[in-house]
PyMOL commands that place a pseudoatom at each C-alpha (Angstrom):
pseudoatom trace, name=CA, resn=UNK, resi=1, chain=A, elem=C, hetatm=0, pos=[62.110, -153.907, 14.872]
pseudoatom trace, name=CA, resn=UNK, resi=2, chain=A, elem=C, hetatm=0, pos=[64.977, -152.119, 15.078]
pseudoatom trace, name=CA, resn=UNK, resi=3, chain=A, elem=C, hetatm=0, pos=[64.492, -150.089, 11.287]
pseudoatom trace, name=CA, resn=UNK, resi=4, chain=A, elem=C, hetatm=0, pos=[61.007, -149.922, 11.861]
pseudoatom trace, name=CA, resn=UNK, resi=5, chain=A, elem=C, hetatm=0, pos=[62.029, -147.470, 14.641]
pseudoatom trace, name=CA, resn=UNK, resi=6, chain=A, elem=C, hetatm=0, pos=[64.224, -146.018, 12.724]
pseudoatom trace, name=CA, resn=UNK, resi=7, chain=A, elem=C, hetatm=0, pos=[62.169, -145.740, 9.758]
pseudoatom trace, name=CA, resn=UNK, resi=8, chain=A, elem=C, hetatm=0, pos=[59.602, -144.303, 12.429]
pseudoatom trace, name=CA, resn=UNK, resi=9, chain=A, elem=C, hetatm=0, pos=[61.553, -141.837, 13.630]
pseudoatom trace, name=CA, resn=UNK, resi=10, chain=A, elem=C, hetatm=0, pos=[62.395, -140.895, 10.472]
pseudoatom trace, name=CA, resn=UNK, resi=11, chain=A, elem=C, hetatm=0, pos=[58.640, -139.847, 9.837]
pseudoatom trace, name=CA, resn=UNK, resi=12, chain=A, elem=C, hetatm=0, pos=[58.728, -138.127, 12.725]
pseudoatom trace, name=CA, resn=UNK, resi=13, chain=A, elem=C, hetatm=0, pos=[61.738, -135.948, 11.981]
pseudoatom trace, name=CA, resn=UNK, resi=14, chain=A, elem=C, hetatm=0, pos=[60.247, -134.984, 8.560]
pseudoatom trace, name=CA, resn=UNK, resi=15, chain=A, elem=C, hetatm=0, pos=[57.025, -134.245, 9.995]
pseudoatom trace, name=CA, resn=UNK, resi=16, chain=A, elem=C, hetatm=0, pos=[58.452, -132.246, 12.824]
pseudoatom trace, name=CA, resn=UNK, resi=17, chain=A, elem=C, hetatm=0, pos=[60.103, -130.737, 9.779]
pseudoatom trace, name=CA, resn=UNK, resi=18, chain=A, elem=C, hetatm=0, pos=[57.270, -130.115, 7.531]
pseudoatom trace, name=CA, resn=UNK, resi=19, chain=A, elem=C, hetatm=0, pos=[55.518, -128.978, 10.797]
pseudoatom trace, name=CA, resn=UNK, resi=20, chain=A, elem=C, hetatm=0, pos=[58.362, -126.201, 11.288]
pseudoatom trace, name=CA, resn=UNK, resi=21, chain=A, elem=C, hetatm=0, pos=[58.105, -125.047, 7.531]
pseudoatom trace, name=CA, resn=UNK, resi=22, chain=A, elem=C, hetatm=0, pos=[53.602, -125.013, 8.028]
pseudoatom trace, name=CA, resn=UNK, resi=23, chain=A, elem=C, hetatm=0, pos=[54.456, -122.629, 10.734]
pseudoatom trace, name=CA, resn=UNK, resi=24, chain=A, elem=C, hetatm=0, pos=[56.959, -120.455, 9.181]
pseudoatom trace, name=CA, resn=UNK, resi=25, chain=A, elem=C, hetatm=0, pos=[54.754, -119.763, 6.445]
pseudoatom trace, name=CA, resn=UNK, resi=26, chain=A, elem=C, hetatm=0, pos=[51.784, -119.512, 8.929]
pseudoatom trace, name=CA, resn=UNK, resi=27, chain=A, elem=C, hetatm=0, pos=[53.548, -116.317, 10.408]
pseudoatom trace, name=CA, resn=UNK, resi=28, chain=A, elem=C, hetatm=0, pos=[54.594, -115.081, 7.270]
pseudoatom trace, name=CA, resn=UNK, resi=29, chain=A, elem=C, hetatm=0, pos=[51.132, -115.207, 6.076]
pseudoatom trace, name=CA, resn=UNK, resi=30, chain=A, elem=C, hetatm=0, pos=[50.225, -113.628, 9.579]
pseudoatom trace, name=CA, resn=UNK, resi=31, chain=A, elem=C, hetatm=0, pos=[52.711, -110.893, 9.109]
pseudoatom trace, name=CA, resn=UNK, resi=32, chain=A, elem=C, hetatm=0, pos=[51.707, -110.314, 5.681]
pseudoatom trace, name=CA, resn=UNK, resi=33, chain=A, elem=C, hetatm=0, pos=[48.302, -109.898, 6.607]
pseudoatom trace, name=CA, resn=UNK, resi=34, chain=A, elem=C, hetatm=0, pos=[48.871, -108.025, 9.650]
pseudoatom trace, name=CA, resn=UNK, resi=35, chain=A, elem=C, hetatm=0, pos=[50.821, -105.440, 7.176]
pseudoatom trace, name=CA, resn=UNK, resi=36, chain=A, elem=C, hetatm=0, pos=[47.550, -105.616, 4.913]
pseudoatom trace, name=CA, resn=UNK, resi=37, chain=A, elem=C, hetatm=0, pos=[45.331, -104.442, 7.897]
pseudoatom trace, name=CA, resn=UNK, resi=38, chain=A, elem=C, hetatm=0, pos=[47.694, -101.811, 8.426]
pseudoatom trace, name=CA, resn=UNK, resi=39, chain=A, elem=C, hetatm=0, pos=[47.684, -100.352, 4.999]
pseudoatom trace, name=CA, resn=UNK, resi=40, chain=A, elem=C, hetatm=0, pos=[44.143, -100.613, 4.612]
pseudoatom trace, name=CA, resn=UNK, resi=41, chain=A, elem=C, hetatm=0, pos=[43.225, -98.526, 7.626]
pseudoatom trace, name=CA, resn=UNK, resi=42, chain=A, elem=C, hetatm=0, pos=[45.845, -96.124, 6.623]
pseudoatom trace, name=CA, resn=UNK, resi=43, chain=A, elem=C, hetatm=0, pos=[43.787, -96.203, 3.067]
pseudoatom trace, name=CA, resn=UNK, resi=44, chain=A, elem=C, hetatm=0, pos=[40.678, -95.584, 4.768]
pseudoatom trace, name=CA, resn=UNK, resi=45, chain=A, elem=C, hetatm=0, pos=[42.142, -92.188, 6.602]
pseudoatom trace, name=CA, resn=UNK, resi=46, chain=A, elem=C, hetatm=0, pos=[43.410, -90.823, 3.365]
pseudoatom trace, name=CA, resn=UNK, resi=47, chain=A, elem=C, hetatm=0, pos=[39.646, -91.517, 1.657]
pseudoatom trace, name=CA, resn=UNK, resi=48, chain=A, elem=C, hetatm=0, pos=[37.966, -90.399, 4.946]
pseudoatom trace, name=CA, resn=UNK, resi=49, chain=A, elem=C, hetatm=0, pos=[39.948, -86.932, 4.000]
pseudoatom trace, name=CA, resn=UNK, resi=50, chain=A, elem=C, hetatm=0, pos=[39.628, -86.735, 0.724]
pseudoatom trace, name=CA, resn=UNK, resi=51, chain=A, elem=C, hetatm=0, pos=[36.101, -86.734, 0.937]
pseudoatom trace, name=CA, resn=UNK, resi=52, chain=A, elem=C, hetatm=0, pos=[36.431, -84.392, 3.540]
pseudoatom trace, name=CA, resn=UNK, resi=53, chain=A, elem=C, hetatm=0, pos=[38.421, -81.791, 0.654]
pseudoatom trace, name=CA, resn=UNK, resi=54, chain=A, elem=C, hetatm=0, pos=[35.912, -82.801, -1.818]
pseudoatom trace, name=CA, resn=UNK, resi=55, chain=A, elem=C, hetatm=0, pos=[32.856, -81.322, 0.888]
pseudoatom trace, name=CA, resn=UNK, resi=56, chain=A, elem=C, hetatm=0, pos=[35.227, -78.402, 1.467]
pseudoatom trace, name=CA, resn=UNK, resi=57, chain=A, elem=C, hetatm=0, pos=[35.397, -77.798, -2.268]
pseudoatom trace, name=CA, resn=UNK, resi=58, chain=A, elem=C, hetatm=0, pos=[31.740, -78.796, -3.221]
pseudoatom trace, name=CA, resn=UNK, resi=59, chain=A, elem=C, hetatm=0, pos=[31.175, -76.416, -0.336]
pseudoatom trace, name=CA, resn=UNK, resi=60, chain=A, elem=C, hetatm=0, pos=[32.963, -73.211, -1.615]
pseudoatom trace, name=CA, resn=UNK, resi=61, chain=A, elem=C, hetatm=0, pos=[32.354, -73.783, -5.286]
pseudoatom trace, name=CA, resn=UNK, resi=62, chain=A, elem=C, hetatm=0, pos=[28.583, -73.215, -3.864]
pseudoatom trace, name=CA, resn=UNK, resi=63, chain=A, elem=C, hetatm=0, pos=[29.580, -70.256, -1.968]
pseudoatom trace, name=CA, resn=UNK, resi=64, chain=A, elem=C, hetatm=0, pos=[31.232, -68.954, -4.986]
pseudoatom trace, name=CA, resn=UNK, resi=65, chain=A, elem=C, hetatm=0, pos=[28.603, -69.634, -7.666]
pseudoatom trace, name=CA, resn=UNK, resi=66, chain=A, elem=C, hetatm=0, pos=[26.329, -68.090, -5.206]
pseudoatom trace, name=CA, resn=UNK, resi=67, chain=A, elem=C, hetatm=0, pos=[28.523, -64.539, -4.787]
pseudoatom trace, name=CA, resn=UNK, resi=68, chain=A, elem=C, hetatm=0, pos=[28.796, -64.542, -8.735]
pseudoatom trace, name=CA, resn=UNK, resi=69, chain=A, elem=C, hetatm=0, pos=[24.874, -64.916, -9.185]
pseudoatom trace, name=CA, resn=UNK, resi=70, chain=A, elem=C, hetatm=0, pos=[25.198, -61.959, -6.535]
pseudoatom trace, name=CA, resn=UNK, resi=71, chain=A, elem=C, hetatm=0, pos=[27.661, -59.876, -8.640]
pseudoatom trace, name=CA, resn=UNK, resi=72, chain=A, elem=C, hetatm=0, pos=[25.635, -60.499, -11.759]
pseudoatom trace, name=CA, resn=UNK, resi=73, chain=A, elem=C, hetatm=0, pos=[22.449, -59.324, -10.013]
pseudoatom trace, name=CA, resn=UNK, resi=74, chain=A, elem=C, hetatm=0, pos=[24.601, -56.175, -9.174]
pseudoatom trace, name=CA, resn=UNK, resi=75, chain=A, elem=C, hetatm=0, pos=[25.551, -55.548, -12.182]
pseudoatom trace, name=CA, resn=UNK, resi=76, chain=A, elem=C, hetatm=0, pos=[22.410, -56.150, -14.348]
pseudoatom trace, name=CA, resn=UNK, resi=77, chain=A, elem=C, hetatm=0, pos=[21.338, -53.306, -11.583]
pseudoatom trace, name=CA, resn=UNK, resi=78, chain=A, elem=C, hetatm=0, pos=[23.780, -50.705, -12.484]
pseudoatom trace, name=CA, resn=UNK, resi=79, chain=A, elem=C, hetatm=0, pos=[23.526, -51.398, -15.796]
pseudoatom trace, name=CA, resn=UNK, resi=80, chain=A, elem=C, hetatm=0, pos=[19.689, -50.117, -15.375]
pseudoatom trace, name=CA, resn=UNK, resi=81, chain=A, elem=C, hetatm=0, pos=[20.919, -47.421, -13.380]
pseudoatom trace, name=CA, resn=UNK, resi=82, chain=A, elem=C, hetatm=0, pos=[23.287, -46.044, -16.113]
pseudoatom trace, name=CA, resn=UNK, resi=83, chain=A, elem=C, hetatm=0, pos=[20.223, -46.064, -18.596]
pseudoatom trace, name=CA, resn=UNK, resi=84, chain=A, elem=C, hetatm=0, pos=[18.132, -44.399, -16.369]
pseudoatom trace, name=CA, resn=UNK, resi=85, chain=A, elem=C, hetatm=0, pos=[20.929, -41.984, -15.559]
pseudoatom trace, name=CA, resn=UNK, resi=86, chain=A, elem=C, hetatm=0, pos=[22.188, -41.093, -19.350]
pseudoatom trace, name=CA, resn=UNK, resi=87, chain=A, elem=C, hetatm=0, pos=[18.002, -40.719, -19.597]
pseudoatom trace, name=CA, resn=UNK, resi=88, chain=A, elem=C, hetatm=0, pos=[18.369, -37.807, -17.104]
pseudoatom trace, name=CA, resn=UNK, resi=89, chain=A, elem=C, hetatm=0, pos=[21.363, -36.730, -19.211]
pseudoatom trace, name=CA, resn=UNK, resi=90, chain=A, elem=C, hetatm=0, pos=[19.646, -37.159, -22.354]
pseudoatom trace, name=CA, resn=UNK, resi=91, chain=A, elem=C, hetatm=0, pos=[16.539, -34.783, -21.027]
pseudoatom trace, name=CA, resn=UNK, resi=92, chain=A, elem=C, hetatm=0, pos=[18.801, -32.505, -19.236]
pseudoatom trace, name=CA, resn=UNK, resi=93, chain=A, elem=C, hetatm=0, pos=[20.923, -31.531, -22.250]
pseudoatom trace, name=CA, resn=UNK, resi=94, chain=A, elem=C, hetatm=0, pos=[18.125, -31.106, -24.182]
pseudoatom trace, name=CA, resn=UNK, resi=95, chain=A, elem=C, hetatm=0, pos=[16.731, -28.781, -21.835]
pseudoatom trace, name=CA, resn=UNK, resi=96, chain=A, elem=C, hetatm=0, pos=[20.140, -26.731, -21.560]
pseudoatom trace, name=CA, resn=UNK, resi=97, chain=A, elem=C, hetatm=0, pos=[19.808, -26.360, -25.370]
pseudoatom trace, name=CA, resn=UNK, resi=98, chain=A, elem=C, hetatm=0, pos=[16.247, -25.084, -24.921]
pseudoatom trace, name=CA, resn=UNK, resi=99, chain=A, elem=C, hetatm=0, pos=[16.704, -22.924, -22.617]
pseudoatom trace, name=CA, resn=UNK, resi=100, chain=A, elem=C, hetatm=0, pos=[19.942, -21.576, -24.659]
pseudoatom trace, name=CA, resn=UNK, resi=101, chain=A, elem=C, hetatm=0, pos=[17.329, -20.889, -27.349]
pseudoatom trace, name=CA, resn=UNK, resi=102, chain=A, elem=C, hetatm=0, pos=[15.271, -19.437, -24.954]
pseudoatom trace, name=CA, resn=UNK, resi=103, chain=A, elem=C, hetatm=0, pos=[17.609, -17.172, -23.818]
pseudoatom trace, name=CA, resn=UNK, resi=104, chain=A, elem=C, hetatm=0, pos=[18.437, -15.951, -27.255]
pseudoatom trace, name=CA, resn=UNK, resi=105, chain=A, elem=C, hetatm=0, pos=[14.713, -15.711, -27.940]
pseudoatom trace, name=CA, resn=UNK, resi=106, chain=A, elem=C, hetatm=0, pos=[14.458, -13.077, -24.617]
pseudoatom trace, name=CA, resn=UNK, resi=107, chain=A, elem=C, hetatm=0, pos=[17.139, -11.530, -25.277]
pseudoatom trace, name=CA, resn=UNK, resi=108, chain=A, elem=C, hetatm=0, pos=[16.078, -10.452, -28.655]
pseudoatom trace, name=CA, resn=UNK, resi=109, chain=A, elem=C, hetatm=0, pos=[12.634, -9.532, -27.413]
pseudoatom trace, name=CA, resn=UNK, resi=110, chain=A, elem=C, hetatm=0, pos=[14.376, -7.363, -24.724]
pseudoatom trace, name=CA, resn=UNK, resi=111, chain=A, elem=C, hetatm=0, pos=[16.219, -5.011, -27.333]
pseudoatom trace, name=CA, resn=UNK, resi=112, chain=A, elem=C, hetatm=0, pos=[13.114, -4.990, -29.866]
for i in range(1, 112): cmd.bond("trace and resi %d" % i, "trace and resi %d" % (i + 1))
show_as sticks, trace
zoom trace
């Protein structure tokens, strides 16, 4: 009876054993995952503001392609406004160049 105890006993110490080791790695894996939680919500922040940038950005680039469209429009304006001004220049010369012949035209009737 006597090394049956023993023997008994002996189970018990390796299962009290293999009961310490279960929970060691129990609280590693804990720990481990507890550290996993942690990175992941730190992951989620620095997504959550990165797609915050990426509105930012999506948000001027429209801002900007709008302005340029703007700028363009002013330009294509000016553009007409410098034809219809070398127009005016166009006529106005010629008229200086008529009225130069003109000129010499009344000034030769005024000494006939």
């Amino acid at each position: 009876q006597e090394a049956s105890v023993r023997r008994l006993e002996l189970e018990i110490r390796k299962m009290d054993e293999e009961s310490l080791m279960q929970r060691k790695e129990y609280d590693q894996v804990i720990n481990e995952r507890d550290i996993l939680g942690t990175q992941l919500i730190r992951r989620n922040d620095e997504l959550a503001l990165l797609y915050e940038k990426v509105k930012i950005q999506q948000s001027t680039l429209r801002n900007g392609e709008m302005q340029y469209q703007s700028r363009l429009e002013d330009m294509r304006l000016l553009k007409l406004k410098i034809k219809d001004i070398q127009r005016e220049l166009s006529v106005a010369r010629g008229g200086v160049v008529n009225i130069d012949g003109l000129t010499r035209e009344l000034m030769q009737k005024q000494r006939e």
